[in-house]
Phi, psi and omega in degrees: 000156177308140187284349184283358204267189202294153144318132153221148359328113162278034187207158186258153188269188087308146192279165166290138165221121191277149186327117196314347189224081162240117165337138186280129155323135190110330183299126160293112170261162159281168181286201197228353184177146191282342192243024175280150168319320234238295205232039180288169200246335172251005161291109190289142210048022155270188185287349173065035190292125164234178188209153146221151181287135184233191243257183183289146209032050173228135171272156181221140180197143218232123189228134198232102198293116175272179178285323202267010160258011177310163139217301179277152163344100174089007190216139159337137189273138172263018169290308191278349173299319193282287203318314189294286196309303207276005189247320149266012165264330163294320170312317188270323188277303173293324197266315154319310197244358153072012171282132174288166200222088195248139155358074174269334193201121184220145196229128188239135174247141188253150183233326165196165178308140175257053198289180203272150194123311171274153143182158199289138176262165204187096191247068167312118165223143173309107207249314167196108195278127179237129147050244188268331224272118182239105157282165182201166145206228164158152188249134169232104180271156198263088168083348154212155196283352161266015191263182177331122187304126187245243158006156164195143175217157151239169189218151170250155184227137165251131150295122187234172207240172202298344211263003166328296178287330131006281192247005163233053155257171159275104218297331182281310195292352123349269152349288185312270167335253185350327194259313152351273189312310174266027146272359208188064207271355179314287166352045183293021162227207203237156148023115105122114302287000000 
């Protein structure tokens, strides 16, 4: 990040402390829904996301930029670059602290072109707890997880209670999760992932 922009945390913290049943490093997670964007797995043009947990409180999650992810000729849209960062800094926030969660604020820096073809490592780490208030942030490298940093993001996480979803959801894609979960009853939590 710019060494001029606000500290972050921009607020003082709390250390994170992750969930007694937060996946162990090393765990490959799964997705969290089949028809989220970031890491449904049969969604056409979606990100195709995967993650694994990584040494502490950090996610590593890998996104491979296709032709239907352009935006100037041969290069990433840099919607879907933010959309990949809010999709593993959401990963490391559900699956670590095992809370729904939602988006409040994510500031994205592009550091160099991303092209179709590549793709970004992306290493979410859990930064502080304020209150409801979860920061994070993450680096994103070019083709390998040592190559040139393309990306850099922070993120503020709202904690919400499950009836977030509930009552601004869409009542069949509800539907849909719920019938999920008991086909996958391993799956002991909730919303986001």
């Amino acid at each position: 990040m710019n060494s001029k922009a606000q500290s972050w945390p921009p607020v003082p913290t709390e250390p994170v402390v992750a969930h007694p049943k937060a996946p162990l490093p090393g765990t490959e997670l799964p997705m969290h829904y089949a028809e989220c964007f970031g890491c449904g797995a049969d969604l056409e043009g979606g990100l195709h996301m995967r993650s694994t947990v990584g040494e502490g409180h950090t996610v590593r999650a890998r996104f491979t930029v296709t032709e239907a992810h352009q935006g100037a000729p041969g290069l990433a849209h840099g919607g879907l670059l933010a959309c990949a960062f809010d999709e593993a800094l959401g990963s490391l926030v559900g699956n670590l602290l095992r809370r729904p969660a939602v988006t409040g604020r994510l500031e994205t820096d592009f550091r160099r072109p991303v092209p179709v073809g590549s793709t970004l490592f992306i290493t979410a780490r859990l930064d502080g707890l304020a209150g409801r208030k979860i920061y994070v942030s993450a680096d994103g490298h070019l083709d390998a997880e040592d190559g040139p940093v393309a990306l850099q993001a922070r993120a503020l996480f709202v904690m919400v209670g499950f009836e977030h979803f509930t009552t601004h959801g869409h009542p069949q894609a509800m539907a849909k999760l719920v019938e999920a979960r008991r086909e996958k009853p391993e799956r002991d939590w909730d919303i986001n992932p």
